[in-house]
C-alpha positions in Angstrom: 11.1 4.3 2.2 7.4 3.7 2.3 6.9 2.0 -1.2 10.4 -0.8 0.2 8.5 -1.1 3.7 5.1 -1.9 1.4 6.8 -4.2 -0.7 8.2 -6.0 2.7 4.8 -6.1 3.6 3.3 -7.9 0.4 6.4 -10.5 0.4 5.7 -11.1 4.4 1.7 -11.0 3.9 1.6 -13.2 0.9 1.4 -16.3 4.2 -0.1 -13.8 6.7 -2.6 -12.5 4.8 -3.3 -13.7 1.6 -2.9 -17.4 2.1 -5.3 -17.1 5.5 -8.4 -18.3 5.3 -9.4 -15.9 8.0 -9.3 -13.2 5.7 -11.4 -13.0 3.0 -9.8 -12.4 0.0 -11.7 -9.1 -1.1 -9.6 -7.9 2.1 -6.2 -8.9 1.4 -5.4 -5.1 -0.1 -7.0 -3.3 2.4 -5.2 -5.5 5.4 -1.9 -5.2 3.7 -2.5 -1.5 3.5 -3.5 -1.2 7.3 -0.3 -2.8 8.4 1.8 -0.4 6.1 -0.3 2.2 7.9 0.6 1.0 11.5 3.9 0.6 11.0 4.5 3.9 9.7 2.7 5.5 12.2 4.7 3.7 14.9 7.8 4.9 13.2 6.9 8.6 12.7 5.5 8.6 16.6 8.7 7.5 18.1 10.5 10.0 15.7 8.6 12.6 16.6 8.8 12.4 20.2 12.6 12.0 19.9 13.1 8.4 20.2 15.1 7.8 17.6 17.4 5.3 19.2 14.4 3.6 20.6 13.9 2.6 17.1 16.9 0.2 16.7 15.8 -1.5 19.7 12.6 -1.7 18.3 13.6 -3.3 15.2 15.6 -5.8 17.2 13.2 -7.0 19.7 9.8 -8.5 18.5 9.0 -8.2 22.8 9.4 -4.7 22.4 6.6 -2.3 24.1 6.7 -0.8 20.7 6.4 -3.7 18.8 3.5 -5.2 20.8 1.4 -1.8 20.8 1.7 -1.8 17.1 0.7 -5.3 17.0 -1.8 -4.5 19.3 -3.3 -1.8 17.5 -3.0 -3.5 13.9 -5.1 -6.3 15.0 -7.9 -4.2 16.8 -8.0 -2.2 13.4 -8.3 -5.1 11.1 -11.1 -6.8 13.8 -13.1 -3.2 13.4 -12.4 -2.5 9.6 -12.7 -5.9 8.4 -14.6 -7.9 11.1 -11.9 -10.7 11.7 -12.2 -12.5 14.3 -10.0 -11.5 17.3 -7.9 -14.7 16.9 -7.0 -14.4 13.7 -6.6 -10.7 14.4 -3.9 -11.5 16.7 -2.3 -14.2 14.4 -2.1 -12.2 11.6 -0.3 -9.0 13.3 2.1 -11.7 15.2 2.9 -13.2 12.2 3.3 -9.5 9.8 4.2 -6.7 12.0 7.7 -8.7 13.8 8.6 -10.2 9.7 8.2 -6.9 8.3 9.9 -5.4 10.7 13.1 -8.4 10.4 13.3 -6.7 7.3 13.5 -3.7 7.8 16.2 -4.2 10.1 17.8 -5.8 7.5 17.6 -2.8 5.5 19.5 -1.3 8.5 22.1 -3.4 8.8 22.8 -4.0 4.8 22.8 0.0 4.4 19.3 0.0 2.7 18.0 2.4 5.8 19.5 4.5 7.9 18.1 7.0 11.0 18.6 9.9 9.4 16.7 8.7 6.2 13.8 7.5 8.4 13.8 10.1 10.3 13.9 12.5 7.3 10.9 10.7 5.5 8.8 11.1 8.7 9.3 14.7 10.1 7.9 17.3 8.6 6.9 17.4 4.8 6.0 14.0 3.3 5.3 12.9 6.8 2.5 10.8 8.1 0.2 13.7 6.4 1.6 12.3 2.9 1.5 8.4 3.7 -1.9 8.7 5.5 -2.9 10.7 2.1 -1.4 7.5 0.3 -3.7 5.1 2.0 -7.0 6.7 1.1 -7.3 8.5 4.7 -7.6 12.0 3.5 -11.0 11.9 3.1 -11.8 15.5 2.1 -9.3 15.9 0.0 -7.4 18.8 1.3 -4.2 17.1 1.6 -3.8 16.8 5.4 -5.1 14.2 7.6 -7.0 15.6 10.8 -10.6 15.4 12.8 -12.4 16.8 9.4 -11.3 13.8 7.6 -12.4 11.3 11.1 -15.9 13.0 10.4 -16.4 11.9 7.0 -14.7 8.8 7.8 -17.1 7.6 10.2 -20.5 9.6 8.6 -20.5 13.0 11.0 
């Protein structure tokens, strides 16, 4: 499931991302990345704290609490990480995060995805541990994800 939500993500951020001139090209991976990374994360929080059917609605509704705090925190990350600008921040998780997640929906609704397989992929084993592993977070290599790896992350 992550590798079809990261292809969604290169198809959608080949206008969001890669043909912005707000984000410098030496970026594009990395941005890409950091939305895969939000929506993820998004997905495995609501799974985790048993709102599972919140997820449909989610996928439905771009207005969706959900929706805009991943937005929300997508663009603050790419503003810290890569220095953009918060308007084009904004314009690039308002144009990403509600396509990608179109998509996914689709996925839904053509029998690509269901719950159980989401909810599956991000409880437990190969959980947000795995994936966060996957985009380079794990920065001590002892194949979790937790305050040691903040530390090296951010020189402490």
């Amino acid at each position: 499931m992550l590798e079809e939500i990261m292809q969604m993500i290169k198809q959608h951020g080949q206008d969001a991302v890669v043909n912005n001139a707000d984000v410098p090209n030496e970026h594009n991976e990395a941005v890409m990345n950091e939305a895969g990374s939000s929506v993820m994360s998004m997905l495995q929080n609501m799974v985790q704290n048993g709102q599972t059917s919140e997820v449909n609605n989610m996928l439905q509704d771009p207005n969706h609490p959900a929706v805009q705090q991943m937005q929300s925190n997508f663009a603050d990350s790419i503003m810290q990480k890569f220095g953009l600008s918060s308007g084009a921040a904004s314009n690039v998780a308002s144009s990403l995060i509600p396509n990608v997640l179109q998509s996914v929906l689709g996925k839904f609704q053509g029998g690509g995805f269901n719950l159980s397989q989401i909810t599956q992929s991000l409880s437990g084993a190969g959980g947000l541990g795995s994936i966060a592993a996957k985009f380079g977070l794990d920065k001590d290599g002892d194949g979790d994800v937790d305050l040691d790896d903040a530390k090296k992350m951010f020189g402490f």
